[in-house]
C-alpha positions in Angstrom: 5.3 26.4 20.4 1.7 27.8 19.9 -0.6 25.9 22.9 -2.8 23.3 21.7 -6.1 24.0 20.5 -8.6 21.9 22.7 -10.0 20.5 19.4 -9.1 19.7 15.9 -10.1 22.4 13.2 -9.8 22.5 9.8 -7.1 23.7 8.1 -5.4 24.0 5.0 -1.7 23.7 2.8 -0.7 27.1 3.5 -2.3 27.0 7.3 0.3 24.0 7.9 3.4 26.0 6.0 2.7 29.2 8.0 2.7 27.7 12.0 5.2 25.1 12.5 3.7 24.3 15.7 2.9 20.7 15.0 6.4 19.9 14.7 8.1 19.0 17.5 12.6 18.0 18.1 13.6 15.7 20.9 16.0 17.7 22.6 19.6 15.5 24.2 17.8 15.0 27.3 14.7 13.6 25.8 17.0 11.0 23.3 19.1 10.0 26.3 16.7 8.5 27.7 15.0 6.3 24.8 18.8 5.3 24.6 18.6 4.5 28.7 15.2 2.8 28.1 16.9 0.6 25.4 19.5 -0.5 26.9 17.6 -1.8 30.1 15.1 -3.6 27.7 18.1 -5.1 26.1 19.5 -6.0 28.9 16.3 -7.8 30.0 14.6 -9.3 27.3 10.7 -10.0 26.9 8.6 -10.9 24.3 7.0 -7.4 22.9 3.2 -8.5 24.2 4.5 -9.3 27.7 6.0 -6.2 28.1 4.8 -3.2 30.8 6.5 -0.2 30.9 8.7 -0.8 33.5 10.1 -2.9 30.9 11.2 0.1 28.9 11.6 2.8 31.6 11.6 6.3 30.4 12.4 9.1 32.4 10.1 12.0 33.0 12.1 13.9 30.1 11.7 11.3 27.5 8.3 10.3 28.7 6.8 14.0 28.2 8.2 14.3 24.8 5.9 11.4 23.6 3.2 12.5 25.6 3.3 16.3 24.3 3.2 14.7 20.7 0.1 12.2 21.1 -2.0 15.3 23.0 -1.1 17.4 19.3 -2.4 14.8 17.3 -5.8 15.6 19.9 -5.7 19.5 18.8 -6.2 22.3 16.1 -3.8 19.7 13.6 -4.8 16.3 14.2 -1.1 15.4 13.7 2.5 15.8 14.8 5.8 14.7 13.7 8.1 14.4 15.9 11.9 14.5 15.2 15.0 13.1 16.7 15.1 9.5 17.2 18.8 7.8 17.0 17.6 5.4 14.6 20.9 5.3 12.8 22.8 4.0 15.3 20.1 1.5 16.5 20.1 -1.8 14.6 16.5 -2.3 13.3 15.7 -5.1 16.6 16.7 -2.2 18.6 14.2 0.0 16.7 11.6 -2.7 17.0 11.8 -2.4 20.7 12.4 0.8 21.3 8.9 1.3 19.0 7.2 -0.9 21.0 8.5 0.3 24.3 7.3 3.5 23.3 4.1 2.6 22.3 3.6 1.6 25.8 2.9 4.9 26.7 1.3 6.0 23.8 -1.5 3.9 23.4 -3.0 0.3 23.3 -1.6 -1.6 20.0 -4.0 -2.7 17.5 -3.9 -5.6 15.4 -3.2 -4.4 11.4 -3.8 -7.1 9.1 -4.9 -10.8 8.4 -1.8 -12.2 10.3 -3.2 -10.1 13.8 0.6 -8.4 13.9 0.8 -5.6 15.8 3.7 -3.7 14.5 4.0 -3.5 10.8 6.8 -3.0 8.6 6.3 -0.7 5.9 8.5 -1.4 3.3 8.4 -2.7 -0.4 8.0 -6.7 -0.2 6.7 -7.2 -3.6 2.9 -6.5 -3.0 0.3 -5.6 -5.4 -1.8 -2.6 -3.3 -4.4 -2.8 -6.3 -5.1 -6.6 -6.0 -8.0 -8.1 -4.2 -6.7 -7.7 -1.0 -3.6 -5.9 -1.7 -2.7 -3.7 1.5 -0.5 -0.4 0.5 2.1 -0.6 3.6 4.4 -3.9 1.7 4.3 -2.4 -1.6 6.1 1.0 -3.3 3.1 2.4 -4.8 0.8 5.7 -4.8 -1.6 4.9 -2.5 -4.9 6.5 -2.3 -5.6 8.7 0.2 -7.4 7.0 3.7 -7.2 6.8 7.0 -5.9 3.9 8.9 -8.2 1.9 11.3 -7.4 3.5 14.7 -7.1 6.4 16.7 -4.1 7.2 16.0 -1.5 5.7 12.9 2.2 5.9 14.3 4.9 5.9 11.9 9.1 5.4 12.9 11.1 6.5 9.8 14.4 4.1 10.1 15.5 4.3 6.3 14.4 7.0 3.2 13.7 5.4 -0.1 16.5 6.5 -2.8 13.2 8.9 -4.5 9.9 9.2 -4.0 8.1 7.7 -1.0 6.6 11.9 -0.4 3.8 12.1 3.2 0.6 13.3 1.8 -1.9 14.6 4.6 -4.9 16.7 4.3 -7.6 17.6 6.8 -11.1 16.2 6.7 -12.5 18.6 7.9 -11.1 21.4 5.2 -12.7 18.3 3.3 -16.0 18.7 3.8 -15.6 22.5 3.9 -14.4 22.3 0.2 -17.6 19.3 -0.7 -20.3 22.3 1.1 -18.5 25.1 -0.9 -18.7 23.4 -4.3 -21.9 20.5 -4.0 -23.6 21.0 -0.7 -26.2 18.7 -2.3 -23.8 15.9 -1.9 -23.0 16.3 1.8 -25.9 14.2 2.9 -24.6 11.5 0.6 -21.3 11.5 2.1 -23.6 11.2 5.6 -25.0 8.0 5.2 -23.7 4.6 4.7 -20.9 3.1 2.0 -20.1 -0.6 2.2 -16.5 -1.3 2.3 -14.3 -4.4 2.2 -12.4 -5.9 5.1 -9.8 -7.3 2.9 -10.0 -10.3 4.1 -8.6 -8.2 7.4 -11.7 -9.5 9.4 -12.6 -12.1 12.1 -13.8 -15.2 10.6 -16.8 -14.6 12.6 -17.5 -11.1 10.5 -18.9 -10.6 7.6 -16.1 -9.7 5.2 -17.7 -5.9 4.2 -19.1 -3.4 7.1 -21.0 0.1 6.8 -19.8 3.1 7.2 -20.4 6.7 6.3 -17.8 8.9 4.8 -18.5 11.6 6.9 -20.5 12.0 10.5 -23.5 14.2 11.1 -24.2 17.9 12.1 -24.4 17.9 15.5 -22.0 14.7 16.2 -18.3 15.1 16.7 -16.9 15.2 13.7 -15.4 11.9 12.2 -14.3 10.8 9.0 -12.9 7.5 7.2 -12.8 6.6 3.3 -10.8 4.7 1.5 -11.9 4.2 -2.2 -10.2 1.2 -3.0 -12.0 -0.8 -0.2 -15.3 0.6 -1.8 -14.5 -0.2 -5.2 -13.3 -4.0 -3.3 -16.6 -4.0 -2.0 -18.5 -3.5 -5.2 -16.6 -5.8 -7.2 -16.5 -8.6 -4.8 -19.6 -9.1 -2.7 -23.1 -9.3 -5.2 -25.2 -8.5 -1.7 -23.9 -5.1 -1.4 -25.9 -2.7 -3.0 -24.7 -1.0 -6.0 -23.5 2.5 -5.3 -26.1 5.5 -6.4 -24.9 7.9 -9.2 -24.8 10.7 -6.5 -22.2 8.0 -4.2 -20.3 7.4 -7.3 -20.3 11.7 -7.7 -19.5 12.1 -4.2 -16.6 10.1 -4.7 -15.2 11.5 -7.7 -15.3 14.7 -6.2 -13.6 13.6 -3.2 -11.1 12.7 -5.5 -10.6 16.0 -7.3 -10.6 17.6 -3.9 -8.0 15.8 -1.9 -4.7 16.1 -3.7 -5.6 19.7 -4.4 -2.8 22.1 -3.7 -5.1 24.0 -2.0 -6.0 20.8 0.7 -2.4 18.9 0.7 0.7 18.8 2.3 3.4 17.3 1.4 6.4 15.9 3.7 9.2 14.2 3.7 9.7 11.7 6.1 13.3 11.7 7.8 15.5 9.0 9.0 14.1 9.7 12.8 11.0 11.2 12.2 7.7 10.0 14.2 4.8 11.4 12.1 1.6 10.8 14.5 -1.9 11.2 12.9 -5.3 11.5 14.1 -7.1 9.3 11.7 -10.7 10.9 12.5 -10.1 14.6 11.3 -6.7 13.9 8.6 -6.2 11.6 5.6 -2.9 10.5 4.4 -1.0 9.3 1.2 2.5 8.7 -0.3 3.7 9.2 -3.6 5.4 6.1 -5.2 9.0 5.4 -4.2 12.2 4.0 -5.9 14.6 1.9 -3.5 17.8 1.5 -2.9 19.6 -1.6 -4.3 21.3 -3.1 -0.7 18.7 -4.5 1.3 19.6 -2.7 4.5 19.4 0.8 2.7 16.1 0.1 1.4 12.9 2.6 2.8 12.0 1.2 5.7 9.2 2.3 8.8 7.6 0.8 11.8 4.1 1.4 11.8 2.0 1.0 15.0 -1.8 1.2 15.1 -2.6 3.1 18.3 -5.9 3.4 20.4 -5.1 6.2 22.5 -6.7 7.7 26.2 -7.9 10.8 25.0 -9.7 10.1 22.1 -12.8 11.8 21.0 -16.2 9.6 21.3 -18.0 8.5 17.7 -20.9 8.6 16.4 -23.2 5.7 16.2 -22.5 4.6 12.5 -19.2 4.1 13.4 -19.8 1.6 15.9 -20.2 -1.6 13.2 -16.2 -0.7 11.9 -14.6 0.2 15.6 -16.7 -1.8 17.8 -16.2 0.7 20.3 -17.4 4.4 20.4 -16.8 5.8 23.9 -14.3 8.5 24.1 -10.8 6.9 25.3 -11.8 3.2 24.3 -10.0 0.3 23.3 -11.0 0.1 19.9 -10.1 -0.2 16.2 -7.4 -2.3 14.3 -8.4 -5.3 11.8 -8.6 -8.8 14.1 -7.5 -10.9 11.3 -7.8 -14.8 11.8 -5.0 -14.9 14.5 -5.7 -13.4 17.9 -4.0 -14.8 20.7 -5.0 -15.4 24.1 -1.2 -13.3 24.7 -2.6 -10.5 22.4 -5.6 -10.3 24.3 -3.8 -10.2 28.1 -1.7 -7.4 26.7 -4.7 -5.4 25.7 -6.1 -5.8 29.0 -2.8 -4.9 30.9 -2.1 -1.9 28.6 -5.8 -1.0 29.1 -5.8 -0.9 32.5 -2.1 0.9 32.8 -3.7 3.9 31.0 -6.8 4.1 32.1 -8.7 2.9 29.3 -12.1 1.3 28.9 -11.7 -1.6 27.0 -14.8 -3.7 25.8 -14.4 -7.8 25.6 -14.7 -8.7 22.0 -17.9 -11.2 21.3 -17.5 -12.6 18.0 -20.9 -12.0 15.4 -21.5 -15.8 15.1 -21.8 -15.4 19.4 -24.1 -12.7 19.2 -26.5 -14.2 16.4 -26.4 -17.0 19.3 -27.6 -14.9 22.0 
């Protein structure tokens, strides 16, 4: 395997199809012992938010394996897929906690939607992702290309859809390469702030659309979120945003021309085992529509976990309002949704503490406006 770049760079299709390097196989060893690790959770069951890692022990082995994956999502490809997981012989509550249990040494958890879960299934229950509020992960539909709200977006394949269901990513930062080559006019527009909507995903405290800019300043580390559909929300739902600009509304479009370019995407297929890791600053994703498979147990089905991880890169200011926390290796990110619990919130400071991690107490806005 290539070594690790010591930062992301841009790249492109072809840059991704030439050096395999970001993908990585679990060798016997390594899968041995998730299945040990397993076993002894099993064997002594916790809820998921109590759990420490010596709840799910790993050996060195299986332990380096994840930790060699999280550090390429950290270099030149902001991602990683990882390969190898038993998950066919592991009944989906064995691949809930053997998720989880990994994710203990990944990362602190974040919550991911209204309902404050922190692992997600992502699978077709009916959803409408174009609905106010719609979410894409419960639904089978194209979804725009974003990035999730975290460090780091952790996906377990345990089931394929019959067709479809195809891993879009592209890099930001080719992104913005492409926006300077063909409208450098429009990269300061892409610099300063959109309004977005939560999706109903916020504290109650919060106001339910934040600022953001697309993409961060020269001279700043480079960052990057957008999610068009959340704009578009934010537009049509709250009069007190302002109206976006012709030049947003060009940005945009571009963007949109841009990122499903041959020239900018790559397409996977996610396998039945497959851990695709990506680092949500410097990569966007998306998936193609999917048909399923008629028995429910057959049906496309992943665990998604929202990760803030210890070597994350610090933010620039504008970011702040969205992740609350912009100091390299934070706690920070997720959607709070309306159900935090006091167990969610000793987790966070156990995990944070395990890894090292600085980890902010959350102050709601009504507190602050107090103060």
């Amino acid at each position: 395997m290539n070594e690790i770049h010591a930062a992301p760079s841009a790249w492109y299709a072809q840059d991704v199809r030439d050096d395999p390097s970001w993908v990585q196989r679990l060798s016997a060893e390594e899968i041995d012992g998730f299945d040990q690790a397993l076993a002894h959770a099993r064997s002594h069951s916790k809820p998921l938010l109590a759990m420490q890692q010596q709840d799910f022990p790993l050996p060195e082995a299986a332990r380096k394996a994840l930790q060699r994956a999280l550090a390429t999502t950290q270099g030149r490809w902001g991602m990683c897929l990882l390969k190898g997981f038993p998950v066919h012989r592991w009944s989906e509550a064995d691949c809930r906690l053997a998720y989880w249990g990994m994710g203990l040494y990944m990362g602190v958890g974040r919550t991911q939607n209204k309902a404050s879960e922190i692992i997600n299934d992502v699978r077709d229950a009916g959803g409408d992702y174009k609905s106010k509020g719609g979410r894409g992960y419960n639904t089978n539909a194209q979804l725009d290309f974003h990035q999730d709200s975290c460090d780091v977006v952790a996906l377990l394949c345990r089931r394929t859809a019959k067709s479809g269901g195809t891993s879009k990513v592209i890099s930001s930062m080719a992104l913005r390469e492409q926006v300077l080559a063909r409208r450098p006019d429009l990269i300061p527009v892409l610099e300063a702030d959109f309004h977005h909507s939560y999706q109903g995903t916020q504290d109650p405290s919060q106001a339910p659309f934040y600022r953001c800019p697309i993409f961060s300043r020269p001279g700043e580390v480079f960052t990057a979120r957008t999610n068009r559909k959340n704009t578009v929300a934010a537009q049509r739902d709250f009069d007190e945003v302002p109206r976006l600009t012709p030049a947003q509304t060009e940005a945009l479009d571009l963007l949109d021309e841009l990122m499903p370019s041959e020239q900018l995407c790559y397409s996977m297929e996610l396998e039945q085992g497959d851990l695709q890791l990506l680092n949500n600053y410097v990569t966007l994703h998306s998936r193609t529509h999917f048909e399923d498979h008629e028995h429910p147990d057959d049906k496309r089905h992943l665990f998604r976990l929202w990760l803030a991880v210890p070597g994350s890169q610090p933010l620039p200011a504008a970011f702040e309002e969205y992740f609350y926390d912009i100091r390299p290796g934070s706690v920070r990110g997720g959607v709070r949704g309306s159900a935090i619990t006091d167990e969610f919130l000793a987790y966070e400071r156990r995990q944070a503490d395990a890894l090292g991690m600085v980890c902010k107490p959350w102050v709601a806005v009504r507190e602050t406006a107090a103060a």
